[in-house]
N, C-alpha and C positions, 0 to 999 in steps of 0.2 A: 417720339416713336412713330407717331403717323404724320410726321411732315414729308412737307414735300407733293409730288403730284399726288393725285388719289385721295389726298385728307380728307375731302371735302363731300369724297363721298361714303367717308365713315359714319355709322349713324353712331348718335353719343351712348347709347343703350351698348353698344359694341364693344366703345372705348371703356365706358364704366367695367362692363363686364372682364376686359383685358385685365384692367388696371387689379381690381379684384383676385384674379386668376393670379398674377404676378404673386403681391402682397402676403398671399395664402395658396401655398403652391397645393394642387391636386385638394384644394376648399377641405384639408384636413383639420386645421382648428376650427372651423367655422360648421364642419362637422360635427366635432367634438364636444364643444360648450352647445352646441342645437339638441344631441343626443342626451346630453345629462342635463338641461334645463329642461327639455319637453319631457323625461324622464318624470323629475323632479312635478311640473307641472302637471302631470296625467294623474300623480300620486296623491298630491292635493287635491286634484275636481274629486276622483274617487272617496277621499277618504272629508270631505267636503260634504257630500253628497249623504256618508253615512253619519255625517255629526261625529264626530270623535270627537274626544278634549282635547283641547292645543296641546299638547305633551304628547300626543300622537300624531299628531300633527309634525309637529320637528323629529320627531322619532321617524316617522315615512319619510321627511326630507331626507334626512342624514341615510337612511336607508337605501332609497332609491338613485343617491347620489355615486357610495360606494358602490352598488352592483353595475354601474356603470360606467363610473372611469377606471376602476380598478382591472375589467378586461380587457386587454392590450393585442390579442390573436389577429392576426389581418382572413385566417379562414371561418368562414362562421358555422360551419360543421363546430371547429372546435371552441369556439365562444359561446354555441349553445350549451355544451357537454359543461364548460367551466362555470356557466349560470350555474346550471343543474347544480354541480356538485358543491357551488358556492352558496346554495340555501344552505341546504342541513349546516355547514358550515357558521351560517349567521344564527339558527337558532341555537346552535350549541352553546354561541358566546354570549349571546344574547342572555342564556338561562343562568352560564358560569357566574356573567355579571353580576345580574338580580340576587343570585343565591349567595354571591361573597362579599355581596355589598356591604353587607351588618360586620362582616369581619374585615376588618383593618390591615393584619398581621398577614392572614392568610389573602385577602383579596391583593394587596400590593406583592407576594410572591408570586402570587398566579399570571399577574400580569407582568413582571422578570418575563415570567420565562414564554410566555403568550408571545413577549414580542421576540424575543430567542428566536422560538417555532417560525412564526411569521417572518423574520429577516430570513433566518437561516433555507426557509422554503425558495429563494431566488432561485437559489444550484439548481431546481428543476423547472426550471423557464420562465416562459411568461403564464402557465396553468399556474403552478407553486407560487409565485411572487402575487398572484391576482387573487389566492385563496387564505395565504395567509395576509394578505391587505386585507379582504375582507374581512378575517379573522378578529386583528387587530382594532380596524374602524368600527363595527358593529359594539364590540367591547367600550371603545373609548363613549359610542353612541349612548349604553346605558347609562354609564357614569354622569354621561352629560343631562338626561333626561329622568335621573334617580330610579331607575327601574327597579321596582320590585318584586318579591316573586306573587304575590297576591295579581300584580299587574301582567303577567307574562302569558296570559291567554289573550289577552288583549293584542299585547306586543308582537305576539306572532302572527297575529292576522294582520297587522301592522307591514311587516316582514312581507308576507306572502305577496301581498296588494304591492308593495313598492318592487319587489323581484319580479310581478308579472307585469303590473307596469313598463320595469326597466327593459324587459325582451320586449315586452311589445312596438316599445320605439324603437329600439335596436332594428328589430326584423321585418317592423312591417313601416313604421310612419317614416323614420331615417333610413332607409334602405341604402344602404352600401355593399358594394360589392369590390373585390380585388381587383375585378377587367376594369369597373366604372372607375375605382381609385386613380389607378394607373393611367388611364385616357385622360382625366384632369390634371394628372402629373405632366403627361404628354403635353397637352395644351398650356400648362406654365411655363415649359421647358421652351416651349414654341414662341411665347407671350417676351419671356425674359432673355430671349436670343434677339427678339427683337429690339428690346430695350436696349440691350448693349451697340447695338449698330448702330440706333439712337446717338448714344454717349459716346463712341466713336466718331460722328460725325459732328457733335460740339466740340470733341479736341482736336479735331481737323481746324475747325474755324473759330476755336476760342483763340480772343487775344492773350498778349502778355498778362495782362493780370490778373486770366481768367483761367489761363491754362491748369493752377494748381487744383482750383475748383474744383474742373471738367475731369483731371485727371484723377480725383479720388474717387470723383462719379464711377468712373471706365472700374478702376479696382473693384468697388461696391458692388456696380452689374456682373465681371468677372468671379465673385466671390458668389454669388447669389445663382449665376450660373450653374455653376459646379456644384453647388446645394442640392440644386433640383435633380441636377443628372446623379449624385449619389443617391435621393429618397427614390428616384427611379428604379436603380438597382437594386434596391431592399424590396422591389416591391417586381421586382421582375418575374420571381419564381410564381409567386403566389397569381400576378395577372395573367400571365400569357399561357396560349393553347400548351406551346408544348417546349422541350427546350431547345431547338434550333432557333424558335422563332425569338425568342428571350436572346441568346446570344446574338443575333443582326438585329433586334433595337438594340439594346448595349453597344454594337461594334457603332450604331448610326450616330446613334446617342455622342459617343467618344469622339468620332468624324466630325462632330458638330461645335462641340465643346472646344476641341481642340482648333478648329478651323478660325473659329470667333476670338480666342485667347490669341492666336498668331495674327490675325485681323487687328485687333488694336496693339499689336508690339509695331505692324508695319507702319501705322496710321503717325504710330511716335515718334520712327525714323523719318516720315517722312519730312516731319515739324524740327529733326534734332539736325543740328549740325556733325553726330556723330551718334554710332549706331548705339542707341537705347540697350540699358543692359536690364535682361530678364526681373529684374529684382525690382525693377522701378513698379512695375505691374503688381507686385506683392508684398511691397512691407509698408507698412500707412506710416504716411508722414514722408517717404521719399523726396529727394529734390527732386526735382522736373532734370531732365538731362541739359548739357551745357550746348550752349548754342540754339536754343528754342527758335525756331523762325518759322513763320507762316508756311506753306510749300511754294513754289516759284509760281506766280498767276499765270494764266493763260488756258488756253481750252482745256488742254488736261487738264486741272485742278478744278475746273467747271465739273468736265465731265464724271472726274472722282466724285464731289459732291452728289453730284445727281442718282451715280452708282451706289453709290451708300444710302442713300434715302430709299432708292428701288431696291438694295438688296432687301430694308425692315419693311419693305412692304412683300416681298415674296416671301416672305417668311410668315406672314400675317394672312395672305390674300394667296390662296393657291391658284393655281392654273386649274383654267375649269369652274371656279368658284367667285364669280362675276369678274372676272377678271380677261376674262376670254382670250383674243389675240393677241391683245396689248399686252397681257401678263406673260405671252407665250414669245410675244419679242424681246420683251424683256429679260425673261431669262435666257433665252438664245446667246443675248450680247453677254450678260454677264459670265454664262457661260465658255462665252469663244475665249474668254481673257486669260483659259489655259493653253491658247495656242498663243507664242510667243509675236506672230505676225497680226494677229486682233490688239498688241498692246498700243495705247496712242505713243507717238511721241513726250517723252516726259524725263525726267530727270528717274534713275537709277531706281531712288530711294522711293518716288512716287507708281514706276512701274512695279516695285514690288508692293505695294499696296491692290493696285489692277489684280496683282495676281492671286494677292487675297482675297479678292472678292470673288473672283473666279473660281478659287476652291470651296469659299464658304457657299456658295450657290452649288457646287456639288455636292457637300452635303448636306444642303437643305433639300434636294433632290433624292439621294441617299436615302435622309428622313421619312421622307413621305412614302419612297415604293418599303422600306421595311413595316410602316404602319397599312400597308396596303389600301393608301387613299388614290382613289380615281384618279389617272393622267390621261393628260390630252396631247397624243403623240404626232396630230396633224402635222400641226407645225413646227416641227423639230429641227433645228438646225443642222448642221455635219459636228460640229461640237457635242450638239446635245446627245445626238445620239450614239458619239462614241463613247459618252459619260456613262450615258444609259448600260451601254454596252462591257464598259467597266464594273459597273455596278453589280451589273445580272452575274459577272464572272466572281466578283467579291464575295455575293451573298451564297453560289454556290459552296464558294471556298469555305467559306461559315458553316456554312449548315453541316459540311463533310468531317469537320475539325473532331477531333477527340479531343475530351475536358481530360485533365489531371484529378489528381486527389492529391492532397497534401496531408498530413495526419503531423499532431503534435501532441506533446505528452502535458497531459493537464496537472495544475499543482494539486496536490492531497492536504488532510489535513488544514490544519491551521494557516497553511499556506496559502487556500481556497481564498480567495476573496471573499466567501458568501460566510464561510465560518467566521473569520476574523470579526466581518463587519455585526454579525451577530453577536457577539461576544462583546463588542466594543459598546455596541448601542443598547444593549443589557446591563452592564455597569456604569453606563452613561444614564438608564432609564432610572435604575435603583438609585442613582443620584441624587436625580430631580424628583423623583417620590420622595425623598427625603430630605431635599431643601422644598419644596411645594409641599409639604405637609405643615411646614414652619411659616409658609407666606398665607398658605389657606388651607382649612381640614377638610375642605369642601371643594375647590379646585384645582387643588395643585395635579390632578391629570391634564393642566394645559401645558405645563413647563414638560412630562413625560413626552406629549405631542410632537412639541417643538423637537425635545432631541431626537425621535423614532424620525420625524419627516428630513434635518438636517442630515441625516445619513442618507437618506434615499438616492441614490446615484451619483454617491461619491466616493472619490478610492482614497483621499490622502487625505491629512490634517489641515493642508492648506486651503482644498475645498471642501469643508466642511465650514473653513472660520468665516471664508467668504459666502458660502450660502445663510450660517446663521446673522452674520452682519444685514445677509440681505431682506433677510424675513424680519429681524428687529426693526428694518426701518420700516419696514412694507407694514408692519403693524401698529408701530408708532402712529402714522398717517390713515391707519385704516378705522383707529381709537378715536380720533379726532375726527374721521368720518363718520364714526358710528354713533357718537356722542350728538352733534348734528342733525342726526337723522333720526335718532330716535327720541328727536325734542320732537322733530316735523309730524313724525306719524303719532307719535304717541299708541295707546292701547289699540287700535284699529287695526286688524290681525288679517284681513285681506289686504290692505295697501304695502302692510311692507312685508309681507309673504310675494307680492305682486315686485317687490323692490330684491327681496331675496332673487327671487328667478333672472332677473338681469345680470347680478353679482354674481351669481353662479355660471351663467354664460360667459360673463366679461373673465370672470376666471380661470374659465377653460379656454379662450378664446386666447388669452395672454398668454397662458402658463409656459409655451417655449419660447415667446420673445422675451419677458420681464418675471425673474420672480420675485421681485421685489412687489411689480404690478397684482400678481397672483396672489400675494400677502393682504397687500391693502385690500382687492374683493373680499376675500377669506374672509380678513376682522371684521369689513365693515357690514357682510351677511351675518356671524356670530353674536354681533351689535347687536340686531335687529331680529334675531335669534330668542336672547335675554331679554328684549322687550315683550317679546310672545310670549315666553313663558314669566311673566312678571318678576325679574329679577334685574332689572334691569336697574344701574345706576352707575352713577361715574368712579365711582369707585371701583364698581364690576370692573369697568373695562381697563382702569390704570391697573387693578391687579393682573389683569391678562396679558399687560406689557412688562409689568415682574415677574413673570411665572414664563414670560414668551425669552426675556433673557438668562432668566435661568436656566430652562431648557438648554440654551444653545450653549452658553456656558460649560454646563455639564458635557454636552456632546462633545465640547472640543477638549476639555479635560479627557475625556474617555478615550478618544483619537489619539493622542497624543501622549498617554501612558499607560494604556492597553492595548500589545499589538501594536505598536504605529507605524504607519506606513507616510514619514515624510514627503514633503513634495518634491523637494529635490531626490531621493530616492524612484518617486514613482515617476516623474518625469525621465529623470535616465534607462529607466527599464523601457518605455514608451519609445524614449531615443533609439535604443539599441533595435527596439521591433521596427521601428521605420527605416532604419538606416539599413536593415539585415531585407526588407523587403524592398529596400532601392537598390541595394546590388544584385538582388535577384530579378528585379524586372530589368534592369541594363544588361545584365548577363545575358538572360534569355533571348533577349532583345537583338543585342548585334551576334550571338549565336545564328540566328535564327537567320539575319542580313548576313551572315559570312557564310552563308550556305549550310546550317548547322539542323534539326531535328523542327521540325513544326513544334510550337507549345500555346497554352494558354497563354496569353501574351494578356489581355485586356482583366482576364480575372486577375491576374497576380496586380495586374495595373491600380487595378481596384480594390483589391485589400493593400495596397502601401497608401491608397487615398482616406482610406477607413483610419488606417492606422495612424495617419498623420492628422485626420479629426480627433482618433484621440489622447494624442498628443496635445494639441491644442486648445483641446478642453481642459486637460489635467493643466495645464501653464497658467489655466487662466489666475489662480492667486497670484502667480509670480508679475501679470501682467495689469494687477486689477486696477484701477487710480489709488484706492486706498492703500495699493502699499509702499511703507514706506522708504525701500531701496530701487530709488528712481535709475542710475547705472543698471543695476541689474535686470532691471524692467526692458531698459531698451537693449541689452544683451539678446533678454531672450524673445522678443520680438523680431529681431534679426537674426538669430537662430531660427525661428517658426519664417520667417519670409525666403533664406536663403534654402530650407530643405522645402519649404513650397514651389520653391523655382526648380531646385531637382526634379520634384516627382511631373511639373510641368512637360521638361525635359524627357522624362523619362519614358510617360504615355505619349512622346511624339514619336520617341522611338518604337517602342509596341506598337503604334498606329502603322508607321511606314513597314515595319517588319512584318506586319498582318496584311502589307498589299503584294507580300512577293509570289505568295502561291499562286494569286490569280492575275500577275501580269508579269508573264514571260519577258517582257522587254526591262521588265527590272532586275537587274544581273545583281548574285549575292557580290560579297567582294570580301573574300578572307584574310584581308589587311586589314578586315574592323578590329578582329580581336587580340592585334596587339594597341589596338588605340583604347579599347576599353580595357584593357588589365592592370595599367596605372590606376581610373577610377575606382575597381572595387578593388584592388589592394590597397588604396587609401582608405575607402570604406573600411575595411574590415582592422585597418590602423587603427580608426576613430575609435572605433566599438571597441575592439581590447584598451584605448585609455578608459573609457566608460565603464569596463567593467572587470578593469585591474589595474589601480591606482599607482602600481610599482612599471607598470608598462613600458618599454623604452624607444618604442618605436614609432618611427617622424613619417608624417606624412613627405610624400616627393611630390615638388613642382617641379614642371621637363618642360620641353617644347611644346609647341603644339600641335595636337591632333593631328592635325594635316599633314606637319611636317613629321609625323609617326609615321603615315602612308606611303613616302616617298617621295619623288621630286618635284614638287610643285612649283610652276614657278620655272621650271628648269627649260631654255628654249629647246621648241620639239616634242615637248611629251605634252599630251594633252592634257586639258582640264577636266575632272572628272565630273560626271553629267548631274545632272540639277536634283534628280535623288539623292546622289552622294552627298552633293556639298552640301544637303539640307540636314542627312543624316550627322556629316563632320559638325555641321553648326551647334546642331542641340549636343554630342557629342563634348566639344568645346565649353559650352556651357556649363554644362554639366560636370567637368571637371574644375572649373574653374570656381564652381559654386561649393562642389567637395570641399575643394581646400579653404575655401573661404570657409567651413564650418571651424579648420581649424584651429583657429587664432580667439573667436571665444570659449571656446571649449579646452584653452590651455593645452593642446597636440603642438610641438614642434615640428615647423615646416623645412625640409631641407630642399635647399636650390640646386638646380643642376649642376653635375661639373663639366667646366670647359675644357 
């Protein structure tokens, strides 16, 4: 990332810091597990300081841990209002607990329907889902700590101390704010734009048998990109002043994204003997394209190299920001590389790479006047400043734009997601209270745990089987950790209270890279847990790992004949939302280039990108190692790569189609929209197979795009100008990727007639 000139005057405090920012985009985990460990830890010096017995002690951990990851709000107006109303909340359950504990019969119906209340509270957001967690964990907290009602004046002060605690680090030691989120988001987004340029510039100069390497790296950074630019956009409303300014980062954002994603498809034509097709960039494990070859030596290919190392350094090192004239020449050159007469002499395939660079340096440009960072316009080249001068006309066009509204009819009923899964995870819970009653009379609320947590943000049977497989191993290794460590410490109730607060960090710190990882912290703090409150032995903990597959057991029984929502069902309904929201942004899209109504083009962009995350999430069983229909696995890998290459496709069109109102020299061309009504009448092909089995209609392969427009090719009539053919390319693509969906998805394709 920082090769090349300039390294050398990066200091390494810089690079570490980069490197970090990357890893942890917008330092939101690193947030996260700080906020409920200094939590957790504040709860202890206090409740330290007043002597409590150890059983108040884990009673405040568990306490102070809930009130704080459980609020998910990004405004803190309303995280304060859900604390609040999240106390009474805990002592409620807290009291139910204690007082039903002596009763068997009645306390295990209470908790049915406790976790009912608690699932079923999702449907009202992230307040409901945060209130009934608390609900639920507070409850599981007594059980775990035997509360009784003799001890519930104790318990609440208990309570009070770990809830004020928890605000207090929240609002005053962890101070986050939505602007601060989002400027660390920025700056990931800045960090891993650079990284990619990076990795583009080792598949430029990887060899032969480095190339597959280099080129998984390029996918990685490409996928990690786009990561960041979505948490962006979830985080847009809530950062920025007002909504015009929110829509020009987003448009920058997309400029950016986009400009980088086209940057390494050029960088791969340059190396291919023939033009790299979109899919290589998105389905892992791709072959590398046929004909791989170095680019032709010679100064161009010098000076490519050298462009690439200066674009990751203008992306890292602004102008103005010790970079001074040198930074200011540099992007001058890079930017001239959109005037066709600044290209070097070079072979075809390598001047279109020049010209990638040349737009990615516009919007790195772009970027920076939407975040309103300081420029230094001294020395601006006649390039720069007709960029500049583009820019200023774009962001007007932005700001002027009217949003749409889209309204859709939400299901009812049992049809709700939030009922179903409550129903589900209720007779899943009543399960496992009743095989955990037969494993232990005294813990079998671990196996209830296990199934209430295996539901947590999942829609189908198949991720359910795959999360609880993931949490059985995550605890298997975490038993083994904890058996270990509770030899090390032994009864010494600050060392591994001191060992608990790491675990609890490392577990929030993981919980969205690994939850298998998240598992193992869990067990091996509950370990160490059972040593504090003197229950500890191995026994303890091997029954935690039969009560931990119980749990999951039951969850997937409950999924699966309560309600089920297959995988293969919730992936095609997932299908049909991505597929229904790629004919809507293509539609809109050359609408818009054929001279057609101004639209949200980047919002629609960005919920088919939503949509296609979650897609991608729901596949994951289909796609997991452990299962065991390997054909089908790479099906639908190739499915998620080829409608990844769409929606690629699709935001370039959005992107070009949102340059037409601010640059008159870009002529609509109402020949688009016979080139795009093959594509979504194939669209809307695929969907009726997906969602009428008896369907009879075949997707069409035809000519191509181009030759939809007219005479190409034809002596005399000219070629149409460099907007076009970029538009006809993703165009092209795009259809070509269509039909490719059709042949796994069992759609017949009919060929044209001659």
């Amino acid at each position: 990332m920082y090769g090349g000139v300039g390294a050398a005057q990066v200091p390494v405090w810089v690079r570490l810091r980069d490197r970090v920012t990357a890893f942890d985009p917008g330092l939101l985990r690193l947030a996260a597990g700080s906020r409920t460990a200094g939590a957790l830890a504040l709860t202890l010096a206090v409740l330290g300081v007043l002597r409590v017995p150890v059983t108040h002690l884990v009673a405040g951990a568990l306490s102070s841990m809930v009130a704080t990851f459980a609020i998910r709000e990004k405004q803190r107006r309303r995280q304060a209002v859900t604390l609040a109303l999240g106390f009474p909340v805990a002592l409620v359950s807290l009291s139910l607990g204690a007082l039903l504990n002596p009763y068997v019969v009645a306390g295990d119906v209470f908790f049915v329907v406790l976790i009912f209340c608690a699932v079923y509270s999702r449907r009202f957001g992230d307040r409901g889902n945060a209130l009934g967690l608390i609900g639920f964990q507070v409850y599981f907290m007594s059980l775990f700590v035997g509360a009784t009602a003799s001890a519930l004046p104790g318990l609440y002060g208990v309570v009070a101390i770990a809830f004020a605690c928890s605000a207090l680090v929240r609002f005053v030691i962890v101070y986050e704010t939505p602007a601060g989120v989002l400027q660390r988001l920025r700056e990931a987004f800045r960090v891993r734009l650079a990284q990619l340029a990076g990795a583009q510039l080792e598949l430029l100069d990887a060899g032969p048998d480095e190339v597959e390497k280099v080129l998984e790296a390029v996918r990685e950074g490409t996928a990690r990109l786009h990561e960041t630019a979505m948490m962006i956009q979830s985080r847009l409303e809530e950062g920025t002043s007002d909504e015009a300014v929110a829509r020009l980062v987003q448009r920058r954002i997309a400029d950016a994204e986009l400009a980088a994603e086209r940057l390494g498809l050029l960088v791969l034509n340059a190396r291919s003997a023939e033009r790299a097709d979109t899919l290589t960039l998105h389905l892992p494990g791709a072959p590398v394209p046929s004909g791989v070859r170095l680019p032709v030596r010679g100064d161009a290919t010098e000076t490519l190299r050298r462009d690439l190392r200066a674009l990751a350094m203008l992306v890292l090192r602004p102008v103005g920001e010790g970079g001074g004239t040198a930074m200011s020449h540099v992007r001058n050159r890079l930017l001239g590389y959109l005037d066709e007469e600044n290209l070097p002499p070079a072979p075809p395939a390598v001047q279109d790479v020049f010209r990638g660079i040349g737009e990615a340096a516009r919007a790195v440009l772009g970027l920076r006047t939407a975040l309103d960072e300081p420029q230094d316009e001294s020395d601006d080249a006649p390039a720069t400043v007709r960029s500049r001068e583009e820019l200023d006309a774009e962001n007007a066009a932005i700001a002027g734009a009217e949003e749409a509204e889209r309204e859709g009819q939400a299901p009812t009923g049992l049809e709700r997601p939030t009922t179903r899964a409550a129903v589900q995870v209720s007779v899943g819970s009543a399960l496992a209270i009743a095989g955990g009653e037969l494993l232990s009379s005294q813990r079998w609320y671990w196996a209830v745990l296990t199934c209430w947590i295996v539901f947590i943000n999942t829609s189908s049977t198949g991720e359910i089987l795959v999360k609880g497989y993931r949490r059985l191993v995550g605890t298997v290794l975490g038993v083994v950790a904890g058996i270990v460590l509770a030899g090390l410490v032994g009864p010494h109730t600050w060392p591994a209270l001191g060992l608990v607060l790491v675990f609890v960090f490392l577990m929030f710190y993981t919980a969205p890279l690994s939850y298998t990882l998240m598992s193992f912290f869990v067990t091996a703090a509950l370990g160490l847990l059972y040593t504090l409150l003197h229950t500890y032995s191995a026994a303890v903990l091997v029954l935690r790992v039969q009560e931990t597959a119980l749990g999951a057991a039951c969850g997937i029984v409950a999924a699966a004949l309560v309600l089920p929502v297959h995988t293969d069902r919730r992936t095609d309904e997932l299908l049909v939302t991505v597929l229904e929201r790629l004919a809507d942004v293509a539609h809109a899209a050359v609408e818009q280039l054929s001279g057609g109504p101004v639209a949200d083009l980047l919002d629609r962009a960005r919920d088919l990108d939503k949509a296609l995350g979650d897609l991608r999430g729901a596949a994951q069983p289909l796609t997991h190692p452990i299962t065991p229909m390997r054909a089908r696995r790479s099906t639908v890998q190739y499915l998620v790569a080829l409608l990844e290459t769409c929606a690629y496709h699709a935001r370039s069109l959005a992107a070009t189609a949102e340059l037409l109102p601010a640059h008159p020299s870009i002529a609509a061309d109402p020949r688009l929209r016979r080139a795009c009504a093959r594509i979504t009448r194939n669209i809307a092909t695929i969907s009726a197979h997906l969602t009428d089995e008896h369907a009879t209609a075949e997707v069409e392969r035809g000519p191509s795009i181009a030759s939809l427009l007219g005479s190409e090719g034809t002596p005399g009539v000219p070629r149409y100008g460099r907007v076009t053919d970029r538009v006809l390319r993703h165009l092209q693509r795009l259809d070509e990727a269509v039909v490719g969906l059709a042949r796994p998805l069992g759609v017949q394709v009919s060929e044209p007639a001659r």
